[in-house]
C-alpha positions as CSV (number, residue, x, y, z in Angstrom):
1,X,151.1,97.2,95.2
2,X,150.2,96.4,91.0
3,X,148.3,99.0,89.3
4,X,145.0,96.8,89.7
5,X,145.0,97.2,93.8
6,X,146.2,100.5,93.6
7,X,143.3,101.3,91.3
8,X,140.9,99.7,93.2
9,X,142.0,101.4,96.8
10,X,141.5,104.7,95.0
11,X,138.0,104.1,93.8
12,X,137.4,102.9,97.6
13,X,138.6,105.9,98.8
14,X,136.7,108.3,96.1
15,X,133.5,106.4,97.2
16,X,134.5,106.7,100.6
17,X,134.3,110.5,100.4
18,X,131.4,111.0,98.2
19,X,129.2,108.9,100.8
20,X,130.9,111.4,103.8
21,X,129.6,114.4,101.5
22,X,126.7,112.8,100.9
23,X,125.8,112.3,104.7
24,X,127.5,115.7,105.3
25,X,124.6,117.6,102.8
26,X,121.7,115.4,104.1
27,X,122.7,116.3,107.9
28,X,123.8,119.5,107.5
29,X,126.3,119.0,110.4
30,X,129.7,117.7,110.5
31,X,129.2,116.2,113.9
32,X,126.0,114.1,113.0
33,X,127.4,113.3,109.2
34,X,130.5,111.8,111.4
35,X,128.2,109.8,113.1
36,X,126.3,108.5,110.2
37,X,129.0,107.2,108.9
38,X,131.0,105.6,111.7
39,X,133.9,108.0,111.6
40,X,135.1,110.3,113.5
41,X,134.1,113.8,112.8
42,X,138.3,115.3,112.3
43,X,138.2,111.8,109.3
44,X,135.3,112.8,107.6
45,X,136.4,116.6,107.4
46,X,139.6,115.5,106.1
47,X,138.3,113.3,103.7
48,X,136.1,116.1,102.3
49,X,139.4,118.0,102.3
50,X,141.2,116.0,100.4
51,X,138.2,115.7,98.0
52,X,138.4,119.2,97.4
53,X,142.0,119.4,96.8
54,X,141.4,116.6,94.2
55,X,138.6,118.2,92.1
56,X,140.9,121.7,93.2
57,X,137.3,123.2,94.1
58,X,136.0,124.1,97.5
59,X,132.7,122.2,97.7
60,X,131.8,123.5,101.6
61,X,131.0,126.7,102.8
62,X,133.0,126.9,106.2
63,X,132.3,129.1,108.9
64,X,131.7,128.5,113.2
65,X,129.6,125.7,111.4
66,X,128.4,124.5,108.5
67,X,127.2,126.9,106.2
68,X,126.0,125.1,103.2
69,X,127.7,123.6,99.8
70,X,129.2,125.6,97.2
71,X,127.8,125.7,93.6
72,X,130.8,123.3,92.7
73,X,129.5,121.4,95.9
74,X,126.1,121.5,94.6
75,X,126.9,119.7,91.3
76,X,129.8,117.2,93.3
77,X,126.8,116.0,95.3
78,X,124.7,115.2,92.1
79,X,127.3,112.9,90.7
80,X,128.1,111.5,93.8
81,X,124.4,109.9,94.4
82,X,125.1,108.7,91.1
83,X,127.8,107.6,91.5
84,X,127.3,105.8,94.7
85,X,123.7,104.4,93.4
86,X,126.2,103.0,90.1
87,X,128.3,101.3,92.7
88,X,125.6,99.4,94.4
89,X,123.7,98.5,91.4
90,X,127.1,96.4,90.1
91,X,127.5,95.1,93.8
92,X,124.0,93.7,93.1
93,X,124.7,92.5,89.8
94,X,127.8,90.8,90.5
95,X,126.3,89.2,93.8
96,X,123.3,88.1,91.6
97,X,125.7,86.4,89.6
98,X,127.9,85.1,92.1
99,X,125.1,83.6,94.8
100,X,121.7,84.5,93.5
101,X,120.0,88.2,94.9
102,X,121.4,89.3,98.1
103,X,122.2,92.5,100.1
104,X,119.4,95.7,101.2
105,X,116.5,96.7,99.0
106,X,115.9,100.4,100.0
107,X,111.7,100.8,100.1
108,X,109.8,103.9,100.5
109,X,105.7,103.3,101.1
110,X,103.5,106.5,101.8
111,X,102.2,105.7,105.0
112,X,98.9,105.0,103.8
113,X,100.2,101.7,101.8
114,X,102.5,100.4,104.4
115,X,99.6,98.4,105.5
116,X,99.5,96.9,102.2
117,X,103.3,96.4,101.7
118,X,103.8,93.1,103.3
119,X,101.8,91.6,100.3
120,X,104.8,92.2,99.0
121,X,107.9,92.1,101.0
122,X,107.2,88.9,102.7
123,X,106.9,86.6,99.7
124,X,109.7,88.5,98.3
125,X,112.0,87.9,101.2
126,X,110.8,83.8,100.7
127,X,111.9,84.3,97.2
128,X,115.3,85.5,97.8
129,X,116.2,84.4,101.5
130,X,119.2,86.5,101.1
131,X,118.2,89.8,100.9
132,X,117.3,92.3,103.2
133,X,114.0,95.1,103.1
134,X,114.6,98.8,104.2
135,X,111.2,99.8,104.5
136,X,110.7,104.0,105.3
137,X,107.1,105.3,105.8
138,X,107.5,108.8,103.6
139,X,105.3,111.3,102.4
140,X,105.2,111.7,98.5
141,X,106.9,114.4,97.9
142,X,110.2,113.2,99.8
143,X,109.9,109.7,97.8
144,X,110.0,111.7,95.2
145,X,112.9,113.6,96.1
146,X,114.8,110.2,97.2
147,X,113.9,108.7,94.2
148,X,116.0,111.2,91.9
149,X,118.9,111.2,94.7
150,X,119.2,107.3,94.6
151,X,118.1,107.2,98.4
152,X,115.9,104.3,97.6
153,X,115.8,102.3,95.0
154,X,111.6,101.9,94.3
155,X,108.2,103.1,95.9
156,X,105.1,102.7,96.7
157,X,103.2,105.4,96.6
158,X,99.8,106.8,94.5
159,X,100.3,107.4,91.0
160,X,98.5,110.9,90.0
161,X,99.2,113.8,88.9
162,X,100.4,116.0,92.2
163,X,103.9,113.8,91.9
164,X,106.4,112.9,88.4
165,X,107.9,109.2,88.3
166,X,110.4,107.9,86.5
167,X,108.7,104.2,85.7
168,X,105.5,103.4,86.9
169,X,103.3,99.8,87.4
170,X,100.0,100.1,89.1
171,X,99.0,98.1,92.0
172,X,95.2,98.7,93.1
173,X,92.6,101.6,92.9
174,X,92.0,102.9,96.6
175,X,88.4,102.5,97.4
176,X,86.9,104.1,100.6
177,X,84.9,102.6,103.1
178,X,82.8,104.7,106.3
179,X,84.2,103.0,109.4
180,X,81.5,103.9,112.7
181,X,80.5,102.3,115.2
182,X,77.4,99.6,115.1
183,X,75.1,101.5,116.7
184,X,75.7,104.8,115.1
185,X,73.3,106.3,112.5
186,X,74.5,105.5,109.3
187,X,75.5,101.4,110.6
188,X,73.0,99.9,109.1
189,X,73.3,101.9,105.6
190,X,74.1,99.8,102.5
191,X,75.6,103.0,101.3
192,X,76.5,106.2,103.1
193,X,76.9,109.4,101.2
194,X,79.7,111.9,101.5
195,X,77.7,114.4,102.7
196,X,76.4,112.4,105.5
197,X,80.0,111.4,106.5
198,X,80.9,114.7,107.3
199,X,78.6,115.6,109.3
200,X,79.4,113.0,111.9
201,X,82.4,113.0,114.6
202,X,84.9,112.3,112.8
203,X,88.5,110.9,113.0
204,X,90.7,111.5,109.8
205,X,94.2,111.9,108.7
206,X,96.1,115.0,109.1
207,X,95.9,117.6,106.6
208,X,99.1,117.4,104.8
209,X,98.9,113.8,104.0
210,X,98.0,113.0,100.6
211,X,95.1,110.9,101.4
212,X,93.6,113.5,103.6
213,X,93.6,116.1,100.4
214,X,91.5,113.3,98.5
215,X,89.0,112.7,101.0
216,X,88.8,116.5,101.3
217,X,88.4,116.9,97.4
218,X,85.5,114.2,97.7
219,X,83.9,115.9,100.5
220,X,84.1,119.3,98.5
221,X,82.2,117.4,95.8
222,X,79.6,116.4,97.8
223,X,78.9,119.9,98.9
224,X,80.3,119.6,102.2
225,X,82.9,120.2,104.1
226,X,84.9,117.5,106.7
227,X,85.7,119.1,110.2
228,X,87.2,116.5,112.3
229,X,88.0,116.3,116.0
230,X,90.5,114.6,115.7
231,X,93.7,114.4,113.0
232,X,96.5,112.2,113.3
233,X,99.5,111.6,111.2
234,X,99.5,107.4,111.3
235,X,96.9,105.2,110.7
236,X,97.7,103.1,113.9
237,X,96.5,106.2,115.6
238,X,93.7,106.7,113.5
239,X,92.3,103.6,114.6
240,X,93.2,103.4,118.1
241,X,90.6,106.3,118.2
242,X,88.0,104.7,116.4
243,X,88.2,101.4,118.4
244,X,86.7,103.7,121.2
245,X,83.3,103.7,119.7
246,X,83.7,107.8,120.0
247,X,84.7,109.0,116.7
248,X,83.7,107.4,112.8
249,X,86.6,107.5,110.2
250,X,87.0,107.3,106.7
251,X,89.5,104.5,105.7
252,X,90.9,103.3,102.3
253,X,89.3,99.3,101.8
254,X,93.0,98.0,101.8
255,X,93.3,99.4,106.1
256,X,91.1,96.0,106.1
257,X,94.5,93.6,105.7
258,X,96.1,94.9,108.7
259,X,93.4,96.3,110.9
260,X,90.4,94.9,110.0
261,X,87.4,95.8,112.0
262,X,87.5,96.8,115.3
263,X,85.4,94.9,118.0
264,X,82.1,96.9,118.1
265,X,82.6,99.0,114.6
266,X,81.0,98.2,111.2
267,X,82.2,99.1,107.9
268,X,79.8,100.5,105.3
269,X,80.2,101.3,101.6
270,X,80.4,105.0,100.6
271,X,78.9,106.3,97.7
272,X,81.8,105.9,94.7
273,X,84.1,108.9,94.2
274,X,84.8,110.3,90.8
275,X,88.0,109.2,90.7
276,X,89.7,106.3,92.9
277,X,93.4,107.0,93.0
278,X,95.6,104.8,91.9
279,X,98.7,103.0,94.7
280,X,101.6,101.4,92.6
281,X,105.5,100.7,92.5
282,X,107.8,103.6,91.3
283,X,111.5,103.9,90.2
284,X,113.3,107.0,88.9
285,X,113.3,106.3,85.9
286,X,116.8,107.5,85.1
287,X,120.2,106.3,86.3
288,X,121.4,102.9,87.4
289,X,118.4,100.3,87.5
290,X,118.4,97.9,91.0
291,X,118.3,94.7,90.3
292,X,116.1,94.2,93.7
293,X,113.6,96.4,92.5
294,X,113.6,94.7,89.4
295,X,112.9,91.5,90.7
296,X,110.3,93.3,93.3
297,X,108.4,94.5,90.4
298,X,108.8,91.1,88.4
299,X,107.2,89.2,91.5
300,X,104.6,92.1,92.0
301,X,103.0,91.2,88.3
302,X,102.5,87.4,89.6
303,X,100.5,88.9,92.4
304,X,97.1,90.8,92.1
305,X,96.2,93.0,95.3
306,X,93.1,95.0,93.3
307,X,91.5,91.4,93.9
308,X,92.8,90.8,97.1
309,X,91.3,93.6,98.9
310,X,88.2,93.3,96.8
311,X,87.5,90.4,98.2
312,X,88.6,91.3,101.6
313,X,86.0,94.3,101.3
314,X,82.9,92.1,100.1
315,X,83.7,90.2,103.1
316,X,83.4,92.5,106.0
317,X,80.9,94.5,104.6
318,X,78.8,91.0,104.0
């Protein structure tokens, strides 16, 4: 074997064992990080053995069962999502070169704008036929923590001040829209007031969702306070209750593209909030740039979603 493939089976086997640490501190068992990866479980502990007597560190805390990384282990697993992120960015870049985009964009979308995703993943996966979408429903906070781990490559998420990005390119404002059934008190309203909202039976997101906190800061404004019957984590749910004619809901205007209005339901305007938070595309910021979520955000300028839902607003409500 010449230096070149000996070079090259070494960097296969370093990667090799930084993606089995990798798994390992993301599952937190040996067992299940075996099984993420395809190997055996007595392969991957020898592979993080042999990692160890390479760096001559321990990186694992051992005991009946895992027991956590070391402080050496801690900093190994930084450079290896770093490492392993560099690896895939050239695969993308050299496969770019070789036979236009190909291979897995890795998506997170708060579950909120997973309804409005498809604007973008379909007539990005027409663009470049050979590449493949990972789309992950996540809450904020872990798309933030995947974003500076190189778990995915972009988001879309809101863009305020609860969460830090990297790069940021706004999408659309989210506007907010009383669904309730046609024959309930506040149907026929041009424009229903927060105030009034709460006091109905309500259906809303669960607490711990970011949108839920918004609503809930609106409702405060208003001088009143939302107790709902029911609280759900998905918006699938959300309006699988509605469509019952028991419960009214507060839903964000772009809910319209996938949903729409359920048989027997009417949309009305509520009164504007102070602020409209803003959904967008995020990257890190820092580390290797993916050239999928480059051309992602290229194809998302060409597109404008503020007018689509807009318009898709103006007309149910008409």
């Amino acid at each position: 074997m010449d230096a070149a493939r000996a070079g090259g089976a070494s960097c296969g086997v370093l990667l090799r064992q930084l993606e089995y640490l990798v798994a390992l501190a993301r599952e937190r068992h040996f067992a299940r990080a075996a099984a993420a990866c395809h190997v055996s479980q007595p392969s991957l502990s020898a592979a993080i053995r042999k990692l160890e007597r390479e760096l001559d560190v321990p990186l694992v805390r051992r005991g009946r069962r895992f027991a956590g990384l070391t402080p050496e282990g801690e900093r190994v697993l930084l450079w290896a999502h770093r490492i392993l992120a560099d690896a895939d960015a050239l695969r993308q870049d050299l496969s770019k070169m070789r036979e236009g985009l190909s291979g897995t964009l890795r998506m997170g979308a708060i579950p909120t704008a997973l309804t409005a995703a498809s604007l973008l993943t379909t007539p990005f996966c027409e663009r470049y036929p050979h590449v493949r979408v990972l789309l992950t429903s996540l809450s904020s906070r872990e798309i933030t923590r995947r974003l500076a781990e190189f778990e995915i490559d972009m988001a879309m998420t809101y863009l305020d001040d609860e969460e830090e990005f990297g790069e940021v390119h706004p999408l659309y404002e989210e506007r907010y829209l009383l669904l309730t059934p046609s024959d309930g008190e506040l149907a026929e309203r041009r424009v229903a007031r927060w105030a009034e909202v709460a006091a109905l039976p309500l259906c809303l997101l669960a607490p711990e969702m970011r949108n839920r906190r918004i609503l809930d800061a609106n409702f405060r404004q208003a001088g009143a306070v939302a107790v709902p019957a029911i609280e759900t984590d998905t918006v699938s749910a959300l309006f699988a209750h509605v469509a019952t004619h028991r419960w009214s809901s507060v839903i964000a205007h772009a809910w319209l593209h996938m949903f729409g209005v359920p048989e027997g339901m009417r949309v009305v305007r509520l009164e504007r909030a102070a602020r409209e938070p803003r959904v967008g595309l995020v990257l890190a910021g820092t580390g290797p740039e993916s050239v999928m979520a480059r051309a992602l955000l290229d194809l998302a300028r060409d597109l404008d979603l503020r007018e689509v839902f807009d318009r898709l607003t103006r007309d149910h409500l008409a």
